[in-house]
N, C-alpha and C positions, 0 to 999 in steps of 0.2 A: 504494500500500500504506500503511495507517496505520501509526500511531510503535507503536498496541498491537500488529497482526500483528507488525512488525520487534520488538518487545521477547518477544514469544513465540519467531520465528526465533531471535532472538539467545542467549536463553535454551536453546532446540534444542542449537543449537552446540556450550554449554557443558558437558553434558553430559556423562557419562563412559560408556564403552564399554560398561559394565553397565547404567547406566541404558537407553541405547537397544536393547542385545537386551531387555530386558523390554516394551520399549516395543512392540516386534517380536512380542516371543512373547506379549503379551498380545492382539494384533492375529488373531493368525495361529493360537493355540492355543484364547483365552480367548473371540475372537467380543468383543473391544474391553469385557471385563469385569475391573474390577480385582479384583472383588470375589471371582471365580469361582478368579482368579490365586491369591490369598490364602489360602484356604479349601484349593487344591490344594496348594500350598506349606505350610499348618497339617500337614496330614493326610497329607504325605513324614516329617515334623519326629515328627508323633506316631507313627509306625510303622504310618500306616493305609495302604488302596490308592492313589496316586495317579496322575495322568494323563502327567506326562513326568519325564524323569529332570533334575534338573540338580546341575550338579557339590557339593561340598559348602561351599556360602556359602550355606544358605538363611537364616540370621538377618540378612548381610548386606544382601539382595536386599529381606525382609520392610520393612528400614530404609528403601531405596533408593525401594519400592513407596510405601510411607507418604509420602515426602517427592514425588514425583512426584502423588498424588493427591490430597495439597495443593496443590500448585502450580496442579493444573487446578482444581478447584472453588474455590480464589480467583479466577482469573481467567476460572472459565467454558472452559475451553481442554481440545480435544483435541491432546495432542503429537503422537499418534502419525500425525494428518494429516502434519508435519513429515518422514516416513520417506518415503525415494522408493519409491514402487512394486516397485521392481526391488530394490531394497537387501537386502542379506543381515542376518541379526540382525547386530550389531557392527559394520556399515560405517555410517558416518553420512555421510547427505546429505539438506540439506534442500530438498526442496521448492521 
């Protein structure tokens, strides 16, 4: 394994429990789009239709999304490889 995959792992890791269910739900809801994430989360925020409920942090999460979609387009990196297959949103285990 190179030192990059282990600094993407390691990065994984670090993590917070928010970050990984987006990680999750953008996998599993969004069909692996941050962008589709975003756009659904604007249009809960603005009082339009949206697609899942989440609890009421969505400026938080909007933050959380941003700083995660940095991460991968510096590095070129999908995280949410990093989710074990079987994992629930919020369990983390990498890969």
């Amino acid at each position: 394994m190179s030192s990059r995959t282990d600094s993407h792992a390691e990065y994984f890791r670090s993590l917070s429990r928010a970050e990984v269910q987006l990680l999750a739900l953008r996998g599993i809801l969004y069909d692996g789009s941050w962008e589709e994430m975003v756009l659904d989360l604007e249009a809960r925020k603005a009082g339009k239709p949206y697609v899942f409920k989440l609890q009421n942090r969505i400026e938080e999460d909007l933050q959380r999304i941003q700083g995660l979609i940095e991460y991968e387009a510096k590095n070129s990196v999908n995280l949410g490889k990093y989710l074990a297959q079987d994992s629930l949103p919020g369990e983390r285990r990498a890969v």
